[in-house]
LOKEFI-109981 format. One record per residue (C-alpha): residue number from 1; chain; x, y, z. Coordinates in steps of 0.25 Angstrom, whole numbers, plus 2048, in hexadecimal, padded with zeros to 3 digits. Layout:
@num=NUM, chaine=A, px=X, py=Y, pz=Z
...
! end
This chain:
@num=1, chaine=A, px=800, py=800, pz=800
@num=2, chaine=A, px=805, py=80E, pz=7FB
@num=3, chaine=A, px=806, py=816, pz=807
@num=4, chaine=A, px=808, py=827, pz=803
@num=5, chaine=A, px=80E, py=833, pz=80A
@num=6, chaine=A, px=806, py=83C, pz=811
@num=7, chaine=A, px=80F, py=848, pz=809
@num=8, chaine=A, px=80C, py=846, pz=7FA
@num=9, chaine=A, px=814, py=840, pz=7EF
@num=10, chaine=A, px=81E, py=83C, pz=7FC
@num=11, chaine=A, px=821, py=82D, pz=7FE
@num=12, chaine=A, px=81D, py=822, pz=809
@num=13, chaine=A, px=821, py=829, pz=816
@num=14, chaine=A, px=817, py=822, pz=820
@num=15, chaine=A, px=80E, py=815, pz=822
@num=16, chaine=A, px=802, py=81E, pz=820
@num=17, chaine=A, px=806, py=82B, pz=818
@num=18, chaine=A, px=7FE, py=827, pz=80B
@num=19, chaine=A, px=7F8, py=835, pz=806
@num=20, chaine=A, px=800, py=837, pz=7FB
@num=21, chaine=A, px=7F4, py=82E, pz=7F3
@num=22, chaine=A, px=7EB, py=838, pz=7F9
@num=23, chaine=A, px=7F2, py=847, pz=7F5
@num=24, chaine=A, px=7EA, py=84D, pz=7E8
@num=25, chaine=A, px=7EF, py=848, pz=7DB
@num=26, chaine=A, px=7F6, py=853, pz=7D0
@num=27, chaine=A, px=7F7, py=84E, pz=7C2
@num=28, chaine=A, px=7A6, py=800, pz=7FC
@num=29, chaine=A, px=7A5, py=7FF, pz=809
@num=30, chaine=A, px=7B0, py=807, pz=80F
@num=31, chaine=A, px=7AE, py=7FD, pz=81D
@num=32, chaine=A, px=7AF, py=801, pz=82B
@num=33, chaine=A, px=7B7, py=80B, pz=829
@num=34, chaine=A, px=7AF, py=817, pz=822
@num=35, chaine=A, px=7B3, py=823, pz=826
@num=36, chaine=A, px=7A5, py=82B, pz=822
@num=37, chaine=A, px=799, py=82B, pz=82B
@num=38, chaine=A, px=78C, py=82E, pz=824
@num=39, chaine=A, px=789, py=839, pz=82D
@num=40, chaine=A, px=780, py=841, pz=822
@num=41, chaine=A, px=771, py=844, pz=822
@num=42, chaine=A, px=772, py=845, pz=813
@num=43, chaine=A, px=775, py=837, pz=80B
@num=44, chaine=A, px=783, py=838, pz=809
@num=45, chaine=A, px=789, py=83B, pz=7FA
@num=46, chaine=A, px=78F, py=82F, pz=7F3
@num=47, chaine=A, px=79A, py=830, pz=7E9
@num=48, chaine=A, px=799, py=826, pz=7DD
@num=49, chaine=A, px=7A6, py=823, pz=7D7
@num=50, chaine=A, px=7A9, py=81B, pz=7CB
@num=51, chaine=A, px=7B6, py=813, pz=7C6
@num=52, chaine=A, px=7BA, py=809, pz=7BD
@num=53, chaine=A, px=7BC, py=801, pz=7C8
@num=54, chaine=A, px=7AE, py=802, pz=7CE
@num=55, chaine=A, px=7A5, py=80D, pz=7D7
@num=56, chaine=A, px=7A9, py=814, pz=7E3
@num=57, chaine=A, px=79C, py=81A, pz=7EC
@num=58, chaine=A, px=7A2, py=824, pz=7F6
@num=59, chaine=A, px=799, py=82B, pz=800
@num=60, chaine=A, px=79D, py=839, pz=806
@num=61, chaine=A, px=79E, py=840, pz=812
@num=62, chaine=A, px=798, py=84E, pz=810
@num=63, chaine=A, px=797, py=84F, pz=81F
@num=64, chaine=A, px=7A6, py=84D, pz=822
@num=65, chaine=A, px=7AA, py=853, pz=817
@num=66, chaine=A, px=7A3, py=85D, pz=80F
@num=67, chaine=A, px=7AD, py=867, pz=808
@num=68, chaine=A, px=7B2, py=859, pz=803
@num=69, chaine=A, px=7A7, py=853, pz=7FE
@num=70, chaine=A, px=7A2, py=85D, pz=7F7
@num=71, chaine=A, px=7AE, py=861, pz=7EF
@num=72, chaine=A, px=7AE, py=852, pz=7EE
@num=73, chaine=A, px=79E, py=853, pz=7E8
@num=74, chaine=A, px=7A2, py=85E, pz=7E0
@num=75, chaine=A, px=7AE, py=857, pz=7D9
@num=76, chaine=A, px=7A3, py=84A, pz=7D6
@num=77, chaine=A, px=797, py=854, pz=7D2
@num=78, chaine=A, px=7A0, py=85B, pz=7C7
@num=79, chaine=A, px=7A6, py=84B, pz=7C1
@num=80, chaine=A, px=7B5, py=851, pz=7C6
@num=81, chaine=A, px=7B7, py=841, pz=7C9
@num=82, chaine=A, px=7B2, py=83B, pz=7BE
@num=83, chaine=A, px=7B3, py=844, pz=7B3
@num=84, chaine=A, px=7A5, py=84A, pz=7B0
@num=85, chaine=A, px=7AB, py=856, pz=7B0
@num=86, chaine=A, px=7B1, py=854, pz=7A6
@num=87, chaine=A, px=7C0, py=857, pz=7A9
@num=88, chaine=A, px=7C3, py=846, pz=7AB
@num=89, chaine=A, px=7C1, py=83D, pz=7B5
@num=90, chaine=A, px=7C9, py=83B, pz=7C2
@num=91, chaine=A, px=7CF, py=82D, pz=7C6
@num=92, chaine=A, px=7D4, py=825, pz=7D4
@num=93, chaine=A, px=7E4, py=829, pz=7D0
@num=94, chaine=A, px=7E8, py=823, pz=7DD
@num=95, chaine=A, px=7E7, py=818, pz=7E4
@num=96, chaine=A, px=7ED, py=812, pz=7EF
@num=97, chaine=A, px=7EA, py=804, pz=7F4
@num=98, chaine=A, px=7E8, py=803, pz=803
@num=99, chaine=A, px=7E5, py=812, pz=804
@num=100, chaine=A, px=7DD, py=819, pz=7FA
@num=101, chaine=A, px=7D7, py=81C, pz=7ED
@num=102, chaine=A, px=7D8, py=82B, pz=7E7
@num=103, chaine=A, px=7D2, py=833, pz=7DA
@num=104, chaine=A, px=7C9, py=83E, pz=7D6
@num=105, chaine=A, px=7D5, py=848, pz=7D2
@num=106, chaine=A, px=7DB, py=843, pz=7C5
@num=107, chaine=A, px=7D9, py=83F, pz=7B8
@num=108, chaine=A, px=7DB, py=834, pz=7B0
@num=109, chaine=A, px=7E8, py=83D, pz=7AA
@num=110, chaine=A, px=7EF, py=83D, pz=7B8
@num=111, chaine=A, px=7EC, py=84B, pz=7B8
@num=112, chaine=A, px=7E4, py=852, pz=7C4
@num=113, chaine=A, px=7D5, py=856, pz=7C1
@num=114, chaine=A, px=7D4, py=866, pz=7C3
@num=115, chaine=A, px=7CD, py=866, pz=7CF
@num=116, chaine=A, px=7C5, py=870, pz=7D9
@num=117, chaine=A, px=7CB, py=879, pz=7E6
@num=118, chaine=A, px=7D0, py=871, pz=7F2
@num=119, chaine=A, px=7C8, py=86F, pz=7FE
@num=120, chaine=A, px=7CA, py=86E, pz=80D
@num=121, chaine=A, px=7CE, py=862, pz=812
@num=122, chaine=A, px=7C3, py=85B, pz=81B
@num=123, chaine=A, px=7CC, py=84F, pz=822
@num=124, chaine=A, px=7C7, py=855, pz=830
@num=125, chaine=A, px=7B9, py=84E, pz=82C
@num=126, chaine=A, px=7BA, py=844, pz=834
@num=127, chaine=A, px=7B9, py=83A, pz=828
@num=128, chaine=A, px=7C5, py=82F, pz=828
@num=129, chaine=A, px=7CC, py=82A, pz=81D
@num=130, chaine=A, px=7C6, py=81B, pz=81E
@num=131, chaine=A, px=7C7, py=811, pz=814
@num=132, chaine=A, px=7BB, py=814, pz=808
@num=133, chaine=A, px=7BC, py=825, pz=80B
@num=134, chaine=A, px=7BE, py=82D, pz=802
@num=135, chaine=A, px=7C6, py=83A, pz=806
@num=136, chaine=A, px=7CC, py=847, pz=7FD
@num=137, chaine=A, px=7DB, py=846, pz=7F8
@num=138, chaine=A, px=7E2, py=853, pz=7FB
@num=139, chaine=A, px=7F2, py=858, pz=7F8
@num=140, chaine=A, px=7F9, py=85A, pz=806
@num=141, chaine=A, px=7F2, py=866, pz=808
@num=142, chaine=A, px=7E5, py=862, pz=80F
@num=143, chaine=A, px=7DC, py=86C, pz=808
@num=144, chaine=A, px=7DE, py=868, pz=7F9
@num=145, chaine=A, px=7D6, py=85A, pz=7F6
@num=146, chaine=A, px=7CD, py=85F, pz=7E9
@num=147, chaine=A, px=7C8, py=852, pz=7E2
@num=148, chaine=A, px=7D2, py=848, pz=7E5
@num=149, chaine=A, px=7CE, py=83E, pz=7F0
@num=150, chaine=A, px=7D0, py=82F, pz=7F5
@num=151, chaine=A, px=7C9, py=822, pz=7FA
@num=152, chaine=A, px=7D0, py=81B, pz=805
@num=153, chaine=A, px=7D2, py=80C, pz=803
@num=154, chaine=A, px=7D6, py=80B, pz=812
@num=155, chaine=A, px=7D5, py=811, pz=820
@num=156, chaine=A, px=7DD, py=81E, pz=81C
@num=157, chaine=A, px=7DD, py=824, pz=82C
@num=158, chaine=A, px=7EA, py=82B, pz=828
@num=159, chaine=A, px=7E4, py=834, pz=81F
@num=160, chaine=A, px=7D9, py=83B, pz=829
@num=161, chaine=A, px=7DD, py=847, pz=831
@num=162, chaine=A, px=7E4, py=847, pz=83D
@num=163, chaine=A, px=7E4, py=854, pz=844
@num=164, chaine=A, px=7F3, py=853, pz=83D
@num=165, chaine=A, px=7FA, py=85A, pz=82E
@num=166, chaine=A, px=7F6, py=855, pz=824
@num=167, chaine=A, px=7E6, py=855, pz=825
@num=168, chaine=A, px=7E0, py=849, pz=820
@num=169, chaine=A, px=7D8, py=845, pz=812
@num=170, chaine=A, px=7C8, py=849, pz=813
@num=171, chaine=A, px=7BF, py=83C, pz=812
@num=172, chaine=A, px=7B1, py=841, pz=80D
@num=173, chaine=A, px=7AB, py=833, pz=80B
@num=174, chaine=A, px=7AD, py=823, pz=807
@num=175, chaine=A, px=7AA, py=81B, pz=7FF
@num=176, chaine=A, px=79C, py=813, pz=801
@num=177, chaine=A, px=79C, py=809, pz=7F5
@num=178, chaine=A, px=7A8, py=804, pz=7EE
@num=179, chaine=A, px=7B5, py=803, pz=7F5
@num=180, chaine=A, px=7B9, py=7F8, pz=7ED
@num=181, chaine=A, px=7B9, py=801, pz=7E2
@num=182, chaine=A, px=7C3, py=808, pz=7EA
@num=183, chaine=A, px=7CC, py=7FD, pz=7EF
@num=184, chaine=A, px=7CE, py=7F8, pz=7DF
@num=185, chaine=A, px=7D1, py=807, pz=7DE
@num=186, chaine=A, px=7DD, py=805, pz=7E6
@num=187, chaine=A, px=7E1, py=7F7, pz=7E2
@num=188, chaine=A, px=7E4, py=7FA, pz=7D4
@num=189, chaine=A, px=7F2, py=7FC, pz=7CD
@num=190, chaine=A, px=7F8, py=80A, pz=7CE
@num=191, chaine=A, px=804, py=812, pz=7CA
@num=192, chaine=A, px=80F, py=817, pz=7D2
@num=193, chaine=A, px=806, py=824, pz=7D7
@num=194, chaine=A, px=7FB, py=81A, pz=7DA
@num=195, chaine=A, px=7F3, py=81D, pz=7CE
@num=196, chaine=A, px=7E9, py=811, pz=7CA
@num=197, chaine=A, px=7F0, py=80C, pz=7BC
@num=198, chaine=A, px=7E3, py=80A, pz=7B6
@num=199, chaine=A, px=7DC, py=818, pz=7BB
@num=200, chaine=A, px=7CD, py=817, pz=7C3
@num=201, chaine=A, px=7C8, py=821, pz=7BD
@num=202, chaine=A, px=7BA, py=828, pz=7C4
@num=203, chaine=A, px=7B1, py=825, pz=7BA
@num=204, chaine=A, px=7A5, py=82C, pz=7C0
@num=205, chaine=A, px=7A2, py=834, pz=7CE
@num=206, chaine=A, px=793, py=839, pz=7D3
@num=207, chaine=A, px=78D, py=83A, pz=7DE
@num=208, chaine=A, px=782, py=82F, pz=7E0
@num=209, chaine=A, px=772, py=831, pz=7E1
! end
């Protein structure tokens, strides 16, 4: 299992410094373990997400998180992930087995999708990066996730707020339907930056009735 710095584009320093997979790129059942309590009046928003390696449901916390989910949303309602929009589709550029899956930022070019302001980072929410969560990627600035963000394949504890520098990565929701879709995600063949060698490309992304 790949293990990344916390500084990026820095080698292995520690058992548990893996962020590098997380910092924004340039150029099922989730178990016991869910991270998001349903704690809304309102049904929650679920996320459909289609790859060539099957469908991914995820379900967001709009409670815990609301500046993320709603730049989230915004990025969905305008088809910025799967290319409705008509400036090409994202894909799942790195993956990462034993730690996570991440996409949504570039194309199938390598080069990075022109993408909206930053926005705060909301790691204090309370929400832990559990296995099947889905959380923001960001640069080692906290404030800068945009579009890019990640699905944990394990219990990722390290990456929560501590009280401590850095902050931690913003979870905004899990996945409620198709974490086996995930974990093929991350058992594919990569390159040496752990891009998939045959690109999982987001085929379509909406919100579901």
């Amino acid at each position: 299992m790949k293990r990344m710095s916390l500084i990026a584009l820095l080698p292995l320093l520690t058992a548990c410094e893996k962020t590098e997979g997380l910092t924004q790129e340039t150029g099922g059942d989730t178990g016991e373990n869910s991270a998001v309590e349903d704690t809304q009046a309102d049904p929650a928003v679920q996320i459909e997400l289609v790859t060539g390696l099957g469908t991914v449901v995820i379900e967001l916390a709009e409670t815990q998180a609301p500046i993320t989910t709603a730049n989230f949303l915004q990025y969905v309602d305008e088809g910025f992930y799967d290319g409705d929009d008509g400036a090409g589709g994202t894909l799942f550029h790195r993956v990462i087995p034993g730690f996570m899956a991440q996409g949504g930022g570039l194309l199938e070019s390598g080069v990075e999708k022109t993408t909206r302001s930053a926005i705060v980072n909301e790691s204090d929410n309370g929400l832990e990066n559990m296995r099947g969560t889905i959380a923001m990627a960001r640069t080692n600035d906290p404030n800068s996730a945009t579009s890019q963000f990640f699905i944990n394949v394990e219990n990722n504890n390290f990456l929560d707020i501590d009280g401590s520098y850095p902050p931690g990565y913003a979870v905004f929701g899990e996945v409620v339907s198709g974490m086996d879709v995930v974990d093929a995600m991350v058992a594919v063949s990569t390159d040496g930056n752990d891009r998939p060698t045959s690109d999982i490309l987001i085929q379509d992304m909406e919100r579901m009735d």
